[in-house]
Each structure stands twice: as C-alpha cells, then as structure tokens.
C-alpha positions as CSV (number, residue, x, y, z in Angstrom):
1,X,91.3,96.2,44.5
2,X,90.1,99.6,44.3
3,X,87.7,98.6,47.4
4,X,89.1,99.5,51.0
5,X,87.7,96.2,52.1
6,X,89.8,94.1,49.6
7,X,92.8,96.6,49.0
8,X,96.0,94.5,49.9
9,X,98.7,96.4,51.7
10,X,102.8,95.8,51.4
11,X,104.7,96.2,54.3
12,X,105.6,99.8,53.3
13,X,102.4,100.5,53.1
14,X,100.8,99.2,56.1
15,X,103.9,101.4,57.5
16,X,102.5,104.3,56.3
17,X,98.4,103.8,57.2
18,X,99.3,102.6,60.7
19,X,102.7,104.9,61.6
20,X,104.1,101.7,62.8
21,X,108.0,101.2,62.1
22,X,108.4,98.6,59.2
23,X,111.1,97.0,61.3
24,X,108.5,96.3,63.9
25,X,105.6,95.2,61.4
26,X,108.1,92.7,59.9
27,X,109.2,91.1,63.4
28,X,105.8,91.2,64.5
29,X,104.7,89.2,61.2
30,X,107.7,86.6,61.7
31,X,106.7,85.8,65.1
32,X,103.2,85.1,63.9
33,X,101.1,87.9,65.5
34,X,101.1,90.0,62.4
35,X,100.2,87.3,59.7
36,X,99.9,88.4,56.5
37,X,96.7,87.6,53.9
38,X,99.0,86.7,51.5
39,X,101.2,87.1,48.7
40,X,102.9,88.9,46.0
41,X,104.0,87.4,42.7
42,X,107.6,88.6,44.0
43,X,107.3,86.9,47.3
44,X,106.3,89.7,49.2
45,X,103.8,90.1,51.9
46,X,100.3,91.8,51.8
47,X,98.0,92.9,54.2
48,X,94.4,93.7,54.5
49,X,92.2,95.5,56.2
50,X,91.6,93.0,59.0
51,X,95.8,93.0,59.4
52,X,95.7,96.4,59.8
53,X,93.1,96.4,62.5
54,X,95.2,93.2,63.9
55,X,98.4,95.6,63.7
56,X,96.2,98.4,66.1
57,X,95.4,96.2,68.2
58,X,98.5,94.4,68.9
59,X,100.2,98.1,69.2
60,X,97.8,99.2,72.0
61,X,98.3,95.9,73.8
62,X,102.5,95.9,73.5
63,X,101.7,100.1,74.7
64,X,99.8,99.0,77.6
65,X,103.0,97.0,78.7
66,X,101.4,93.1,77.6
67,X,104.2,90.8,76.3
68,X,104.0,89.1,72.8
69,X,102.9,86.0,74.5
70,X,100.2,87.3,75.8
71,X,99.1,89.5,72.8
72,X,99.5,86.0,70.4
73,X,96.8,84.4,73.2
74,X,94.9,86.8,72.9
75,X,94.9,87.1,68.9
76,X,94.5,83.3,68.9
77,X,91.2,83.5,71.0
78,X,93.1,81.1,73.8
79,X,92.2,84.4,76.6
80,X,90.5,87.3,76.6
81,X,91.5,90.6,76.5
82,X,89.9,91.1,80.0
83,X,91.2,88.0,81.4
84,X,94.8,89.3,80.3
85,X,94.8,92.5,81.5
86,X,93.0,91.8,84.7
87,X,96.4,89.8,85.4
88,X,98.8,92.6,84.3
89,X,96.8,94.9,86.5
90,X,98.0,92.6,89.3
91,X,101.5,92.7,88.4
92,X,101.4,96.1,87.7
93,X,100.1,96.8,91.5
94,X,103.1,94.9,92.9
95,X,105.4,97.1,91.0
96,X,104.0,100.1,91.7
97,X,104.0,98.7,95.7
98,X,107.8,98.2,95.3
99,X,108.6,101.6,93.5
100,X,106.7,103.4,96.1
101,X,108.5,101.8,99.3
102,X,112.3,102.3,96.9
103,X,111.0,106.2,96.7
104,X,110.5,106.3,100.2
105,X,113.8,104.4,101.0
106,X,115.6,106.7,98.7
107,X,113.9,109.6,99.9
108,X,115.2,108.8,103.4
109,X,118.9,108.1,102.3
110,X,118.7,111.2,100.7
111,X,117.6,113.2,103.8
112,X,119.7,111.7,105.8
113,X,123.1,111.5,103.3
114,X,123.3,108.1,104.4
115,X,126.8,106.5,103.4
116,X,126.7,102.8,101.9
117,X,126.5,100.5,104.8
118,X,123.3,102.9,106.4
119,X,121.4,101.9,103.0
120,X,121.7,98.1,102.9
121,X,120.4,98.2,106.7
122,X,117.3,100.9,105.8
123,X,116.5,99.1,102.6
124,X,116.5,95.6,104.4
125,X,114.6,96.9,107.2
126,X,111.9,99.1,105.1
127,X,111.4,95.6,103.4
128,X,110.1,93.6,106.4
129,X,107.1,91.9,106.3
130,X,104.4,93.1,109.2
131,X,105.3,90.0,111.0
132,X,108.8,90.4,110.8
133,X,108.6,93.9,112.5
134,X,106.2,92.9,115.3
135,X,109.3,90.1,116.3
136,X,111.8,92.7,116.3
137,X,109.6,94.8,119.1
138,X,108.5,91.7,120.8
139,X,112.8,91.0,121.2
140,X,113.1,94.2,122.4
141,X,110.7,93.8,124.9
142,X,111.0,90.4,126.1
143,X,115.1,91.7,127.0
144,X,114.2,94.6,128.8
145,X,111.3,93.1,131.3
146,X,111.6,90.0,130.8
147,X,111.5,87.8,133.9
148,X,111.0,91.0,136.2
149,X,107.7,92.1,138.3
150,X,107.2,94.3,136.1
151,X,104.2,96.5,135.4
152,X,102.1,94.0,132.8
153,X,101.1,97.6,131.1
154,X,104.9,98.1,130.4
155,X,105.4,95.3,128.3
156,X,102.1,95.6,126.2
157,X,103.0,99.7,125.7
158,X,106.4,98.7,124.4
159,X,104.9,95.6,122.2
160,X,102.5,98.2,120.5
161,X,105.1,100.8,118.7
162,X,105.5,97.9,116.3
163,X,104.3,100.7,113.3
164,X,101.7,99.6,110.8
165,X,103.7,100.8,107.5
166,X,100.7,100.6,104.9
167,X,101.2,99.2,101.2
168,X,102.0,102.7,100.1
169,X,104.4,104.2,102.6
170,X,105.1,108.0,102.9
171,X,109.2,108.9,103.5
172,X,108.1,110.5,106.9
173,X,106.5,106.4,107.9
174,X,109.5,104.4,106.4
175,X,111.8,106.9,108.3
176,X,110.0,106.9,111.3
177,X,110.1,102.9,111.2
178,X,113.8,103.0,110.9
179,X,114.9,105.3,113.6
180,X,113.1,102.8,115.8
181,X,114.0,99.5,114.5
182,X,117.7,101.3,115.0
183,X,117.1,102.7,118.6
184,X,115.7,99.2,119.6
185,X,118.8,97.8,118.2
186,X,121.1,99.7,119.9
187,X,122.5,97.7,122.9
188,X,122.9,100.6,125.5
189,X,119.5,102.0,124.9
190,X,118.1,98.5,125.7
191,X,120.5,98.6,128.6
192,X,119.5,101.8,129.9
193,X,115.8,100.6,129.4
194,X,116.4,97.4,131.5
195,X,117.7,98.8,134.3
196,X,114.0,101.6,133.7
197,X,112.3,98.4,134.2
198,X,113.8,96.9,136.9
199,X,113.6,100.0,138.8
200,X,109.9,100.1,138.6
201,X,109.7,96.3,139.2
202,X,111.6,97.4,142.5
203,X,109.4,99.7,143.0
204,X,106.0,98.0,142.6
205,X,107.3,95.2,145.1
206,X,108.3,98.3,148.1
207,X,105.1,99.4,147.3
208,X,103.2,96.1,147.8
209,X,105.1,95.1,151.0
210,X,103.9,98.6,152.7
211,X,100.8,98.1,151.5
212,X,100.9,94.6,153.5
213,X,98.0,91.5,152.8
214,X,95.8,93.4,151.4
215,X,98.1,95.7,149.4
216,X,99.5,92.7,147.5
217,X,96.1,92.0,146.6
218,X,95.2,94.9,145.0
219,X,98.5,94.8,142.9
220,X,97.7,91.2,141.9
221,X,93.9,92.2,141.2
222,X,94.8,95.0,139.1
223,X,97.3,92.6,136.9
224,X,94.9,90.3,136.3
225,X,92.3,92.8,135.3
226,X,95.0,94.2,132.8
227,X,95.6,90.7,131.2
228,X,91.6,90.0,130.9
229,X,91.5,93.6,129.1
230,X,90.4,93.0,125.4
231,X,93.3,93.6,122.8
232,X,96.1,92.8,125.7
C-alpha cells in the first residue's frame, strides 16, 4: 500500500490531502456522491485515489453553485458536465437580471427616501413586462385624445415615451420610467392634458373652416399621409 495508486485513505485522511471538512466528506459519502473503495476491519471507510479526485471534483461543482442532484448525475454519467452547467448558466442569467433591476429599484428608493407605500408601487412598476408598459401609455393616450379631431401626430408622439428598459437597467432608466408611469397616473395631469388636446382639436377644425373646400382637404391629405407613414 506503499503505492500512491493503491494507498487507501480514512476519512481523516482524505480530510487532510483534500482540505475538505470531514463533516462534509462524511455527508457527501452517505448521500452516495462520495462512495468509498471500501473497508476497514473496524468498519471504517477508505478511499482511493480515484475518491479523492471524485472528492475535487464534486467540491468545484458544489463551488460553482451546482446542487447535489446535479453533481450525483453527473458522477453517475446520466449528463455531462457541459450539459449541466450550460443550464445553470441560464439560471444564473435570470438571477443576475433580477438582482440588477432590485439594485436599480433600491438605488431609486434610496435617492428618493421613498417611505413604504412609494416602494411597493416602484418595485411593481420597475417589474413590468415591455408589454405591460406600452398599455399603460396607450391608456393614457387613448383618455386624453380619444374621440377628438385631434392631430393624428399627437397621439403616436404620446404612444412612443413608452421607454425601452433593457434587461440590465441603470438607476437613472428605472427612475426615469417611474416618474412617468406616475405623471401619467396622476388624474389632473391627464386632465390638464385633455383639455391640451381638445384645444388643438378646436383649433385644427377653425383652421380648416377658414381654409374652406380646399383647406379641409389638405388637413384630410396630410392625415392620411401621417397614418401611411412607416412605423405609425
């Protein structure tokens, strides 16, 4: 037993070639991803070489953040060790995703010494999907012009400050996002922007009547030019 190859190892040992806690050697070994190579006359366990490269291995994988599942798949040949980790890259993306938008929430609360109610609305509203925030806007405008002569630009230049938060928001974007979700929200801004609206409706039909026949035309040709325009 003098040979490295064949040397058999107790627990204690192993423990003190690998710097691994015996604790965690043991629990490892009674869960089956540490087996041993065998036996003592006493009863004990004994590990070999191949254990102790089994032990490394399993180490790096728990350090990387894989679960004991995953790490007895693996040392049973039922995945790869690409295959797993291609999947916990995944996972990890998502949860870097979400602790990146909670800094940038937090980062806002903090700015702004928000007081308890102000941080369930920001975090509910930093958490909206893309589509989610679009219908918002497209609320907003459809109360302030709707069902008025309106300027057709109007409408589509309110529709497009729906922001584009990417996947890795900065404070500055998720702040920026929630002062306008807010203003839009607030019933006498949209107030004060309806009556805006139907002030330049007003307008654009004054303007249309002095113009006479072919005045009217011209406002109905340029409309119709602005809903044919690509991206409208």
């Amino acid at each position: 037993m003098n040979d490295e190859g064949c040397e058999l190892l107790t627990i204690g040992q192993l423990s003190q070639r690998t710097g691994m806690p015996v604790r965690t050697i043991r629990y490892w070994s009674d869960i089956g991803a540490l087996p041993p190579a065998g036996r003592s006359a006493g009863g004990y366990r004994l590990y070999d070489a191949k254990c102790a490269a089994r032990l490394q291995l399993v180490r790096t994988l728990r350090e990387l953040g894989i679960s004991l599942d995953d790490v007895r798949r693996v040392l049973e040949r039922e995945t790869t060790v690409a295959a797993v980790a291609a999947t916990h890259v995944r996972a990890l993306d998502a949860q870097i995703q979400a602790l990146r938008l909670n800094r940038a929430v937090l980062s806002t609360v903090a700015r702004r010494q928000s007081d308890t109610e102000e941080i369930e609305l920001m975090n509910k509203l930093a958490r909206l999907s893309a589509q989610e925030r679009k219908a918002i806007i497209e609320d907003f405008a459809d109360e302030v012009v709707g069902g008025l002569d309106a300027d057709p630009q109007l409408r589509e230049r309110m529709r497009s400050t729906a922001p584009e938060l990417p996947d890795d928001p900065t404070p500055e974007q998720v702040d920026a996002w929630i002062e306008l979700a807010e203003l839009v929200a607030d019933p006498d801004f949209r107030r004060r922007m309806r009556r805006m609206a139907e002030h330049n409706a007003t307008s654009r039909v004054q303007a249309a009547r002095g113009r006479g026949p072919a005045g009217r035309f011209q406002v109905l040709r340029q409309e119709g030019l602005s809903a044919r325009r690509p991206g409208s």
